[in-house]
N, C-alpha and C positions, 0 to 999 in steps of 0.2 A: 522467378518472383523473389524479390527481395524480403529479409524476413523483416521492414520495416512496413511493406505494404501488407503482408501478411496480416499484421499487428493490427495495422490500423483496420480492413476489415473484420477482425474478430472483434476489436472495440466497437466498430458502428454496429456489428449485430450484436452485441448485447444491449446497447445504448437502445435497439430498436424496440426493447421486451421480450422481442420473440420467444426467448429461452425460458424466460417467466412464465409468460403464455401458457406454453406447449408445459411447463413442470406444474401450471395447475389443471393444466385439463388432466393431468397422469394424477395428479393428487387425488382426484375429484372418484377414480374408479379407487372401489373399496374392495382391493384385490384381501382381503385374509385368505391365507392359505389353510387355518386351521379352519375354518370353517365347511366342514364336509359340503356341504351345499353348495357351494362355490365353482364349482369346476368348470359351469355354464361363463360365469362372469369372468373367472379366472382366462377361460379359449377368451373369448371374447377382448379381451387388453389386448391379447395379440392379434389377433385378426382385424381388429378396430383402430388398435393406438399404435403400433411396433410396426405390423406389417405395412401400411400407408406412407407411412414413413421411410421407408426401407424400397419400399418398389418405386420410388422418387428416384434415387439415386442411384436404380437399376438393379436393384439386388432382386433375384427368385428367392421368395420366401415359399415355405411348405411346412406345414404341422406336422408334426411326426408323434404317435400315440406313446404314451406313456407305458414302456413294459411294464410299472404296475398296474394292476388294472383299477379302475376309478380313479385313479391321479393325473392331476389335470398335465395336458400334453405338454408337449417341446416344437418351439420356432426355431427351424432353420433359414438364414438368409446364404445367403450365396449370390459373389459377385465376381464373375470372372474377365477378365478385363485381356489379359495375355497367358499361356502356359508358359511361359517364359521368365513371368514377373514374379517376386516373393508370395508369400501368401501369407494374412494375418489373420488369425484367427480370434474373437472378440467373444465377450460375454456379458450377459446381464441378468439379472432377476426381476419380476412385476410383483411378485406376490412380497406381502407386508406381514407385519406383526397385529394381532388384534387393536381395531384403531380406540379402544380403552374410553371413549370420549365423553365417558362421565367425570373423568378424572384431570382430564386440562383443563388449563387455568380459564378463566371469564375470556371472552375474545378469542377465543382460539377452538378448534374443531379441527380431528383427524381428517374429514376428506374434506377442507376447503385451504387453498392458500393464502394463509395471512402474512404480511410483508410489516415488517417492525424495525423500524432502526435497520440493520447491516446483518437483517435471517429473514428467512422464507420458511415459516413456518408451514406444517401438515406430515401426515405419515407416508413414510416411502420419501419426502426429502433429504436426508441423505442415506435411508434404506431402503431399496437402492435407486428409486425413479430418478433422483434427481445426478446420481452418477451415470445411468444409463443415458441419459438425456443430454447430458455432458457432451459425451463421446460420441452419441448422431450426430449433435450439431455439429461438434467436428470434423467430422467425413460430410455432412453439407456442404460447411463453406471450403474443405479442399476441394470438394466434387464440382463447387461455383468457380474456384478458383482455376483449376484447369481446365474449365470447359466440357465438363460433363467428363470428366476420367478423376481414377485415383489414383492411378501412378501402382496401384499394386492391387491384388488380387485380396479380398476380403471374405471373409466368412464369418458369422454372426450366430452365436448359438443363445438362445432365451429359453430361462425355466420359470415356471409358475410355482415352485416349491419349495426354494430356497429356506425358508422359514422353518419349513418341519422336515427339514436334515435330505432335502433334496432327492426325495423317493423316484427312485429310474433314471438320473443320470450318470451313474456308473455304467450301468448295463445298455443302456442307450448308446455311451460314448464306444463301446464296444461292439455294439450293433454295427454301428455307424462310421468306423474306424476310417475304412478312406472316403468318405465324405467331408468328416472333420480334419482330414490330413492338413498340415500348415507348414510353415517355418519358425513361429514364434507365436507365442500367445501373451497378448496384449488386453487387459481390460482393467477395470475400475469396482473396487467394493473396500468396506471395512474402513477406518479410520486413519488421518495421519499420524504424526508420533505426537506433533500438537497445530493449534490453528494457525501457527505463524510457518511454519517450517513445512515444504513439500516433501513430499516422501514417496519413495519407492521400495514394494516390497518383495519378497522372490517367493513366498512361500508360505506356511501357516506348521506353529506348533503341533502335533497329533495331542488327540480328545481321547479318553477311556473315563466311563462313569460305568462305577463295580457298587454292589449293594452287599454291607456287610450286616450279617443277621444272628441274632440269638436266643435261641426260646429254649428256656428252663422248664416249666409247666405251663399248665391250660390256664389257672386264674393266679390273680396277687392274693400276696397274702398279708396279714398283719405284720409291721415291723417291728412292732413292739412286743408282739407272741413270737414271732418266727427269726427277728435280726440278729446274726451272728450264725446260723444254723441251717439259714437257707441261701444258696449262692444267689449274687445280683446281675444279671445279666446286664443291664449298665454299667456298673461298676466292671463286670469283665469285658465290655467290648470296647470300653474306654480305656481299658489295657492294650485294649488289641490294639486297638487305632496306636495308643501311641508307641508300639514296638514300630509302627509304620513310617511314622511322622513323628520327631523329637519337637518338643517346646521351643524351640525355636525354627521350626517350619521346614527342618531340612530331612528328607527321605531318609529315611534308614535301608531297603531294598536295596542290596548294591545289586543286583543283576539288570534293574531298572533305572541305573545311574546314567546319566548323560553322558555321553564322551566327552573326554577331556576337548579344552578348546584351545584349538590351534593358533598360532602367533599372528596368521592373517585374520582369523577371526576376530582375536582380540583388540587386531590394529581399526577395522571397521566398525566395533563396538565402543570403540574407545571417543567416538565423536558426539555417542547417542546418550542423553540425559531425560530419562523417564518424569513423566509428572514435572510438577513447578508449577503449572499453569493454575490460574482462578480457577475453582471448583474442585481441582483437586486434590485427595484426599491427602497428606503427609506422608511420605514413605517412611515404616518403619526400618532405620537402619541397621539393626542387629535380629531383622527376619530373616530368612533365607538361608544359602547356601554361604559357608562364611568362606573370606578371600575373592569374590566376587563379589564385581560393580553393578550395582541397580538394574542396567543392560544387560550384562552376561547372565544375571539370573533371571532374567521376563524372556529375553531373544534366547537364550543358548543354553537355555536350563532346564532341568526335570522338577517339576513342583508336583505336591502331592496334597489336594487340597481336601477336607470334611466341609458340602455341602449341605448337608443335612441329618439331625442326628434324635430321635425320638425314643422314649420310654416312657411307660405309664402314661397318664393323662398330662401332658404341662401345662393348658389351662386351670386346670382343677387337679392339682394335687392333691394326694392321700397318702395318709401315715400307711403304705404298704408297699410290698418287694413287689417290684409290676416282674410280672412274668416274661417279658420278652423287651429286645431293644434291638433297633436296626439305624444304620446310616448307612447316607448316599457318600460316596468319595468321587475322586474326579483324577487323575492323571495325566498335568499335561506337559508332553514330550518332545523332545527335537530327534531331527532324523539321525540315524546310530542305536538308537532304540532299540532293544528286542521287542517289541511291544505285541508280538506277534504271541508269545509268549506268555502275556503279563498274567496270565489264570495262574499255570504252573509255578510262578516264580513269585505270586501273592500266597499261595495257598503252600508252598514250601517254607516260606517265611514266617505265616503263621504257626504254622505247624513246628516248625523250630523251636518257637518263642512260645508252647504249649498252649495255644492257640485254636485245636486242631476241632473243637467246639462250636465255633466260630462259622459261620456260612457264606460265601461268597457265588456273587453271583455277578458275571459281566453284561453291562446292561448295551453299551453301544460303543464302538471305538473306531476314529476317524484315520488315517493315517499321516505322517509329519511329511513336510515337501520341502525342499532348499533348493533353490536354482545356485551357480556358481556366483558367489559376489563381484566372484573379480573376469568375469566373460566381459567381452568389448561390448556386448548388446548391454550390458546394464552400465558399464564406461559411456557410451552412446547415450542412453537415454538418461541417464543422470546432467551430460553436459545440455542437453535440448532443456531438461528442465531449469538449470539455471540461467541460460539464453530467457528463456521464457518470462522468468519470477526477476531476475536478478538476484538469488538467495540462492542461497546453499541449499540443497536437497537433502536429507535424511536418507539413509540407506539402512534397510534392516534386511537383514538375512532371511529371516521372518519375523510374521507379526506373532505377538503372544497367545489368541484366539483359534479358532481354528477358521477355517472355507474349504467347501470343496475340492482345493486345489490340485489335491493327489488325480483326478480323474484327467487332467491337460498335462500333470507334470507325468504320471505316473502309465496311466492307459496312452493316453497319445504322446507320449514320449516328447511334448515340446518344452524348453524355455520359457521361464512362466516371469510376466513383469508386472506386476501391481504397482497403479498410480491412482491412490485412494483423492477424493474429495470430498471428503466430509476429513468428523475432528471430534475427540474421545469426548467431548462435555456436550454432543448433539443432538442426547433424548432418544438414541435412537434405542427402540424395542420398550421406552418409556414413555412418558409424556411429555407434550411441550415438543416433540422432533423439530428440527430443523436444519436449514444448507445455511453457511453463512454466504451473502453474497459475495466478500471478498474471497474465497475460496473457489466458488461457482466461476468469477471471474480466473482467478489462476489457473483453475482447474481446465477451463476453456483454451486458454492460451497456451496453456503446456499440450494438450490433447491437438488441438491444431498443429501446430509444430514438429509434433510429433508424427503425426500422420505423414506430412508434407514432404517430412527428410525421410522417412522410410519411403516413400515414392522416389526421394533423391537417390537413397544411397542405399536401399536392402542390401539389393546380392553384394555388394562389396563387404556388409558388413556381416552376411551370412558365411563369407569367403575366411575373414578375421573369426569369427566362429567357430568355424570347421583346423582352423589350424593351432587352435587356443590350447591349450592345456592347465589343468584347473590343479593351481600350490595348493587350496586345503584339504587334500587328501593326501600330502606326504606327512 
């Protein structure tokens, strides 16, 4: 099939609605994941919305319980077609962000889809129903288009938890290790670099959120009887913090410093220009890491960020030395990291910097993932998407965020390819969410395409794979 007939069917099914359709009936289920009660309705998306969809196009789906216990399960599909042919393995999420819906605007409501100008408004459009709904459609109309085959072996893993840091899919993916077995992992979450430019991503910064603490005494005390005489534990942990982090945002931790960035790094970072877009915010340019471009320190850098920082009452301030002060901090890392480490090597630093006061505590920490930039599968899927768009693709080594990613890069050992469709100013985990449909549209047309020549051409390009050898690690 030519890829101009391809086209034109992906045009007449969007033209049809269908996509519409089916992205507000997924709207319309009110997956929160935070909501402990949920776990009924939570099974139920998949049973009702995913799995119907999925045994269409011959996939065996099966629940699989959550090793935590009360967390809502996991959908397996599985579609075997030949043991001969590649195997792709896919991913998506159902469950949402609290849908907040006292707080959007007039006309608009978390579970219903409202259509405005060139968005599709509701929660889960573009986190993530409407990227997972993408990528069905897609395996639809190849599966229409060959006559009921895909040309390659598929496998489909769905969580309901994605929101609250994805409870049992580590230990699951390990459960499950050769059932998940693949050649590549292919799916769709998180943002482009902006709404015009496609993008593809390999991987996700690592997350560490540490709580730094310090309590003097039990109560305040007057500042006007006790000031000068009694230590300020805000006053010293805003010491601490910034033996950590300098006034101009750049870590001080060398043991937690990023690796230096290699010349190929630099050559594929050197295409990518952060922000510009309406809405958002002005980069400050003497923040950061200095001698690095806006790119190299969001993709290829160590940032060390104070989320949160409290003492005494701040709504109601009082003339007194409050007794204790604590802040949340946040660490986010590229792979080279010790990060395995990062207690020892905060709590040495502090202690350095007499500090040793000072309390730490590590609250939750994600791991950093980078597929190889320069592998023929990401050469491959960057040329499909400019066939597709007619635009140049964005490539990021990773994105600045985190995702699960460590559990397909790092447990099952596969190639990991992110082709986001959504786009940073989407509301997502806010109000207002929305898909633009021009993206919905590319997003379709590159995920078709996509699928079609991995039917063409996997094992040839599994073969270029296997004999690849990866320059940035000399």
């Amino acid at each position: 099939m030519g890829a101009a007939v391809l086209t034109t069917q992906v045009q007449a099914f969007l033209d049809s609605g269908e996509l519409q359709r089916t992205l507000a009936r997924r709207i319309g289920w009110a997956t929160e994941s935070q909501q402990a009660q949920a776990v009924t309705l939570l099974t139920d998306y998949l049973l009702q919305e995913i799995s119907p969809a999925l045994q269409a196009l011959g996939f065996r789906c099966e629940l699989l319980d959550n090793p935590h216990s009360g967390c809502p399960p996991f959908l397996l599909a599985e579609y075997l077609e030949d043991p001969q042919l590649p195997t792709v393995l896919s991913y998506g999420h159902g469950d949402v962000v609290f849908g907040n819906a006292v707080n959007w605007r007039e006309g608009l409501h978390p579970w219903q889809l409202v259509e405005e100008g060139e968005r599709w408004y509701g929660r889960g459009s573009a986190d993530n129903k409407g990227q997972h709904s993408i990528n069905l459609a897609a395996l639809q109309l190849i599966h229409q288009a060959r006559g009921g085959r895909l040309g390659f072996n598929c496998k489909i893993l769905f969580e309901m938890g994605e929101e609250i840091s994805s409870p049992g899919l580590a230990e699951l993916c390990r459960q499950y290790q050769q059932r998940l077995a693949a050649d590549i992992f292919i799916a769709s979450d998180g943002p482009r670099l902006n709404a015009e430019r496609p993008t593809l991503f390999l991987g996700s910064r690592g997350c560490c959120n540490f709580r730094l603490s310090l309590s003097a005494r039990e109560q305040a005390y007057h500042s006007g009887n006790w000031g000068g005489l009694l230590s300020n534990p805000a006053t010293q942990l805003a010491n601490a913090i910034a033996c950590l982090v300098n006034a101009q945002g750049q870590m001080q931790v060398s043991a937690l410093q990023a690796p230096a960035l290699t010349p190929a790094l630099r050559t594929i970072l050197s295409d990518i220009q952060p922000g510009g877009q309406p809405g958002d915010p002005a980069i400050d340019v003497n923040w950061g890491e200095a001698g690095l471009s806006p790119a190299e320190r969001l993709f290829a850098w160590n940032t060390l960020e104070v989320l949160s920082y409290s003492a005494g009452n701040p709504q109601q301030p009082v003339n007194a030395i409050p007794p204790s002060a604590q802040a949340i901090c946040q660490l986010r890392f590229v792979v080279g990291t010790d990060w395995h480490a990062i207690q020892q090597h905060l709590r040495a630093h502090l202690d350095a910097h007499g500090f040793n006061q000072v309390q730490l505590a590590i609250l939750g920490c994600t791991p950093a993932t980078r597929f190889d930039p320069t592998s023929p599968l990401v050469n491959w899927a960057l040329a499909i998407m400019q066939a597709a768009t007619g635009k140049k693709p964005a490539l990021l080594p990773n994105i600045g965020g985190s995702l699960p990613n460590e559990v397909f890069a790092d447990i099952l050992g596969l190639p990991t390819l992110w082709i986001p469709h959504s786009y940073p100013a989407c509301g997502q985990h806010g109000v207002n969410e929305h898909m633009l449909k021009t993206i919905a549209s590319e997003g379709l047309h590159i995920m078709t395409q996509l699928w079609w020549d991995w039917g063409e051409q996997g094992q040839a390009l599994l073969a270029q794979q296997r004999r690849h050898r990866c320059p940035l690690a000399k």
